[in-house]
GUPAVO-703115 format. One record per residue: y, z, x of N, C-alpha, C, O, CB in turn; residue in three letters. Coordinates in steps of 0.1 Angstrom, whole numbers, m for minus. Each point is the difference from the previous one (the first is absolute). Glycine has a CB too. Layout:
<kelum <Y, Z, X>, <Y, Z, X>, <Y, Z, X>, <Y, Z, X>, <Y, Z, X>, ALA>
...
This chain:
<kelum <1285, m570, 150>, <m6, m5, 12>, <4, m15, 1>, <0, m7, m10>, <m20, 24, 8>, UNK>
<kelum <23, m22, 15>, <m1, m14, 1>, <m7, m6, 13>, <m1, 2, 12>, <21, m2, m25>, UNK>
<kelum <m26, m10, 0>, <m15, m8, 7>, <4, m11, 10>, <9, m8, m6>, <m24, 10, m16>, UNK>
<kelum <12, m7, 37>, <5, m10, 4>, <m15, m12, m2>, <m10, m1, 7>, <33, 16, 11>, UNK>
<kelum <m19, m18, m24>, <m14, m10, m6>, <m1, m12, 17>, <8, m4, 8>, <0, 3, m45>, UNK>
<kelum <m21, m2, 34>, <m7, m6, 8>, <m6, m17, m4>, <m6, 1, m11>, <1, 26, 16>, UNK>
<kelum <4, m36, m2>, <m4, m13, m4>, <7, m8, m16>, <m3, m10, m6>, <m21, 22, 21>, UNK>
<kelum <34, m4, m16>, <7, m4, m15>, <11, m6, 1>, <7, 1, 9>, <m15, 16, m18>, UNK>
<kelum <12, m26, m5>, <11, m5, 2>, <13, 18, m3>, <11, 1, 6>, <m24, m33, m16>, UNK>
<kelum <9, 39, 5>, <8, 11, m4>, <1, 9, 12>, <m10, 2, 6>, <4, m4, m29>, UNK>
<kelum <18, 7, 28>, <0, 6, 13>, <m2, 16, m2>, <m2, 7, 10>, <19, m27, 1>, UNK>
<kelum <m17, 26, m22>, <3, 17, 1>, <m6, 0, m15>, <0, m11, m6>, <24, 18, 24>, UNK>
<kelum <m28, 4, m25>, <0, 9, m7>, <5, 13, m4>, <m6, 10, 6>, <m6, m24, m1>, UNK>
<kelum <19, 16, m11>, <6, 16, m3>, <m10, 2, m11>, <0, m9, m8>, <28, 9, 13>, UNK>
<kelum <m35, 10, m8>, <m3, 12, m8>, <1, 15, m2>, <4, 8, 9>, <m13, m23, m7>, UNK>
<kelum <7, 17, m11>, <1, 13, m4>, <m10, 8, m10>, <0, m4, m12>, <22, m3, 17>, UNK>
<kelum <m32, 17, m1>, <m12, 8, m8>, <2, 11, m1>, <2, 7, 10>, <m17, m17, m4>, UNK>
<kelum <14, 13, m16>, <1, 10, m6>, <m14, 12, m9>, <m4, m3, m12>, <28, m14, 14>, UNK>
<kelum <m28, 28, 7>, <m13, 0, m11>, <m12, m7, m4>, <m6, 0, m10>, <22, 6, 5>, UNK>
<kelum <m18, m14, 19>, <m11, m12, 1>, <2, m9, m10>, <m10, m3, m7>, <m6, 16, 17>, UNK>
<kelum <31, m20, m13>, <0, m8, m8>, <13, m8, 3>, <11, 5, 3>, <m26, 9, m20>, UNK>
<kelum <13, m25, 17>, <12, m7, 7>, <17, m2, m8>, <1, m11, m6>, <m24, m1, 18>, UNK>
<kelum <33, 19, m11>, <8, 0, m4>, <14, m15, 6>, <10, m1, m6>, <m23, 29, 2>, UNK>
<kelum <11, m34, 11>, <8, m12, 2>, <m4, m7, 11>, <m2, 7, 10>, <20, 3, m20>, UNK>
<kelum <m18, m24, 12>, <m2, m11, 10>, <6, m11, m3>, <m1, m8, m9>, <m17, 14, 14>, UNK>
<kelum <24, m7, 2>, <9, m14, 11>, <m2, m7, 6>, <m1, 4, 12>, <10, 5, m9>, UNK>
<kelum <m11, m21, m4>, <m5, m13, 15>, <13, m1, 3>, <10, 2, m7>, <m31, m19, 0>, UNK>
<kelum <22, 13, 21>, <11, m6, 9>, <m7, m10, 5>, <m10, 1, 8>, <23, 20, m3>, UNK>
<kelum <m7, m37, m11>, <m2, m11, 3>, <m12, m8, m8>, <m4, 6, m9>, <15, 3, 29>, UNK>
<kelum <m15, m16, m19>, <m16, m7, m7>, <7, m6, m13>, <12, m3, 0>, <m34, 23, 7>, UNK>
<kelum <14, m22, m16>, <2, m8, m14>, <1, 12, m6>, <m8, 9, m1>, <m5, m32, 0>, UNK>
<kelum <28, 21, m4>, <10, 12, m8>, <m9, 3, m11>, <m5, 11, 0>, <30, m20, 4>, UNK>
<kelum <m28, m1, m15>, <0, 3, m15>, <m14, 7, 0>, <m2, 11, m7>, <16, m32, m3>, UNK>
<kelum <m27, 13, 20>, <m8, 7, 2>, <m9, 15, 3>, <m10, 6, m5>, <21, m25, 5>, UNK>
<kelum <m2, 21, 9>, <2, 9, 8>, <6, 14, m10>, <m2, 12, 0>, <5, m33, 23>, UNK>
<kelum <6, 14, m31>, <7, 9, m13>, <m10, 8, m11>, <0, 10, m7>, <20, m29, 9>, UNK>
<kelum <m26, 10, 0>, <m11, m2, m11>, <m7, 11, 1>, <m3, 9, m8>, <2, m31, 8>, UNK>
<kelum <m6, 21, 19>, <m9, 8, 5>, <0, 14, m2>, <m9, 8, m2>, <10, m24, 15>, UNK>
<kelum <16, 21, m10>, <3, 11, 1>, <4, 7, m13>, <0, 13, m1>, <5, m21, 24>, UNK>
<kelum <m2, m3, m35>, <0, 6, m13>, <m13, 3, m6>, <m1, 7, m10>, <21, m19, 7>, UNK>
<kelum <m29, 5, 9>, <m17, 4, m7>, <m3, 10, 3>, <m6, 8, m9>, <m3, m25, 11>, UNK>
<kelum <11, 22, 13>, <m6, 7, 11>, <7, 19, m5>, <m5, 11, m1>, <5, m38, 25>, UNK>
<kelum <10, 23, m27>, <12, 12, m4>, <m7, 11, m14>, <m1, m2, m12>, <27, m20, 18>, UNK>
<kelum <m30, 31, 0>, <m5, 10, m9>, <m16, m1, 5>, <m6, 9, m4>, <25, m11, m19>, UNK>
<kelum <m24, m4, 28>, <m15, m1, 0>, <m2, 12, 12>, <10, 5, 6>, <m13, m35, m14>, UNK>
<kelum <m11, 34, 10>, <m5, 5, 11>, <m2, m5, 13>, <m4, m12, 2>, <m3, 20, m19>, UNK>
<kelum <10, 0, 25>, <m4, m5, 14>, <m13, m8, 1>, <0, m11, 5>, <12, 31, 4>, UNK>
<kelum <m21, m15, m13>, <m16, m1, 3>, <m4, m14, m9>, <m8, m9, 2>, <3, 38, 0>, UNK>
<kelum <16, m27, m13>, <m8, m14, m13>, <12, m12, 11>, <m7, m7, 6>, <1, 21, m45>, UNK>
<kelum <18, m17, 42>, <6, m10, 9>, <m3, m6, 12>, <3, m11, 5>, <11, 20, m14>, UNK>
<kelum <m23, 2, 15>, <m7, 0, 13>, <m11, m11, m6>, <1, m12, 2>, <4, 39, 10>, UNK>
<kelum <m13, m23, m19>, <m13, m7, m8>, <6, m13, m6>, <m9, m8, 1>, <m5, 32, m8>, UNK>
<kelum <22, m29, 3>, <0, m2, m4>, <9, m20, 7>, <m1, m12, m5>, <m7, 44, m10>, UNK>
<kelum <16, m25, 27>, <9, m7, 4>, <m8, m5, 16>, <2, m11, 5>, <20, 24, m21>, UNK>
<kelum <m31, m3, 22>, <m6, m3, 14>, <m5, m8, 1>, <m9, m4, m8>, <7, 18, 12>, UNK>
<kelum <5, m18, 5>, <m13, m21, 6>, <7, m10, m11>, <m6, m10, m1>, <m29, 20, 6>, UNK>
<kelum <46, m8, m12>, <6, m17, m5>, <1, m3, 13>, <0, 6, 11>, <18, m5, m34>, UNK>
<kelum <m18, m16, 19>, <4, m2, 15>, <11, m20, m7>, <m3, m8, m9>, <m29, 27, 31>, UNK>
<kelum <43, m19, m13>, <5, m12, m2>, <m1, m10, 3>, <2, m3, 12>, <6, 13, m14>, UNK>
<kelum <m11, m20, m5>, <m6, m12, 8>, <m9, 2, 11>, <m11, 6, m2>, <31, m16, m4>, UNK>
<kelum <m18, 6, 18>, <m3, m4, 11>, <m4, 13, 7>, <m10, 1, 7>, <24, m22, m9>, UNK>
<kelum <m1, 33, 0>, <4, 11, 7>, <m13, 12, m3>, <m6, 3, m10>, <35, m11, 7>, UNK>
<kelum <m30, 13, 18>, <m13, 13, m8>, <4, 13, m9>, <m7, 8, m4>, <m7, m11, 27>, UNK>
<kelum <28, 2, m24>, <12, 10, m7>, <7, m9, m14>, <1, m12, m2>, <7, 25, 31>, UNK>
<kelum <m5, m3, m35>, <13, m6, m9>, <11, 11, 1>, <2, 7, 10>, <m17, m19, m28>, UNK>
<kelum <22, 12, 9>, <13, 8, m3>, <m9, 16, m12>, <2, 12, 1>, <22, m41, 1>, UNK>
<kelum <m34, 21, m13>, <m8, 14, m2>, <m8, 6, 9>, <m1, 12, m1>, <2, m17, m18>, UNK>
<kelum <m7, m2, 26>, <m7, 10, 13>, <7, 5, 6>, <m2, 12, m2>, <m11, m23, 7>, UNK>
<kelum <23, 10, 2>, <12, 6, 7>, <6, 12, m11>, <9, 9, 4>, <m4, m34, 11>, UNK>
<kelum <m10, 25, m25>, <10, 10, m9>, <m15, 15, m1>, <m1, 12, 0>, <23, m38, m22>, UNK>
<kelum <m28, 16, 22>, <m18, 9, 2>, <m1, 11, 8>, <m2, 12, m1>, <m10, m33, 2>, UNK>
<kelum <14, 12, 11>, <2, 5, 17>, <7, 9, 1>, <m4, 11, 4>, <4, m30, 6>, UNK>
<kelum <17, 16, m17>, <7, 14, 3>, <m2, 9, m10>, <6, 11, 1>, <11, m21, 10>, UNK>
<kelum <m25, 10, m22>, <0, 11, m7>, <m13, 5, 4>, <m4, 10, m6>, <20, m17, m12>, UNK>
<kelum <m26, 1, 30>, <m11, 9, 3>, <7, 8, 13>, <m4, 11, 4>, <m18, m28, m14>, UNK>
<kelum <34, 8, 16>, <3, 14, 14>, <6, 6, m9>, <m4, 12, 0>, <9, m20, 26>, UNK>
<kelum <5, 6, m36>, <6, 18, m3>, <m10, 9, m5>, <m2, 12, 0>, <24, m20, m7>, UNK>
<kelum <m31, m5, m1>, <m10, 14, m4>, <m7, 14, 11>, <m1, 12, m3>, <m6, m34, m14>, UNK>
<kelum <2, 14, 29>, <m3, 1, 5>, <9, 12, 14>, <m5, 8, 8>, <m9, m31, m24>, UNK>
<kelum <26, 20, 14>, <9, 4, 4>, <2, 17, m6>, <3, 10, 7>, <3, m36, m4>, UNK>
<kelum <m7, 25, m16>, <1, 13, m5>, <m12, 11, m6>, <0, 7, m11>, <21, m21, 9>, UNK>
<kelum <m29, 14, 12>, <m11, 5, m2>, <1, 11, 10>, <m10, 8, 2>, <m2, m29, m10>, UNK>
């Protein structure tokens, strides 16, 4: 799936779930090493515990971050494949 993120420095998200459990994510654009980070934590975890776990960060100033935005799209696909 790819996410077109909203209020972020990062413009897109690619993932991939597998089995309600997230098998790969990608930021496109934002703070690289970060963002690397995110998706190496996030990688094997459950939909349900990343959701909980990543929803309402928010960056600085912004009512979003780049883990909200990763939140967001893994509640529409969730939501998507129901």
């Amino acid at each position: 799936m790819k996410y077109q993120t909203k209020g972020t420095c990062s413009t897109s998200i690619d993932l991939e779930v597998e089995e309600g459990k997230i098998k790969f994510v990608e930021f496109f654009g934002g703070c690289n090493g970060n963002l690397k980070g995110i998706a190496s934590l996030v990688t094997g975890m459950g939909i349900d515990e990343a959701i909980s776990k990543l929803k309402g960060i928010r960056c600085g100033f912004k009512a979003t971050s780049c883990p909200d935005q990763l939140a967001q799209a893994l509640e529409k696909l969730k939501n998507e494949s129901c």
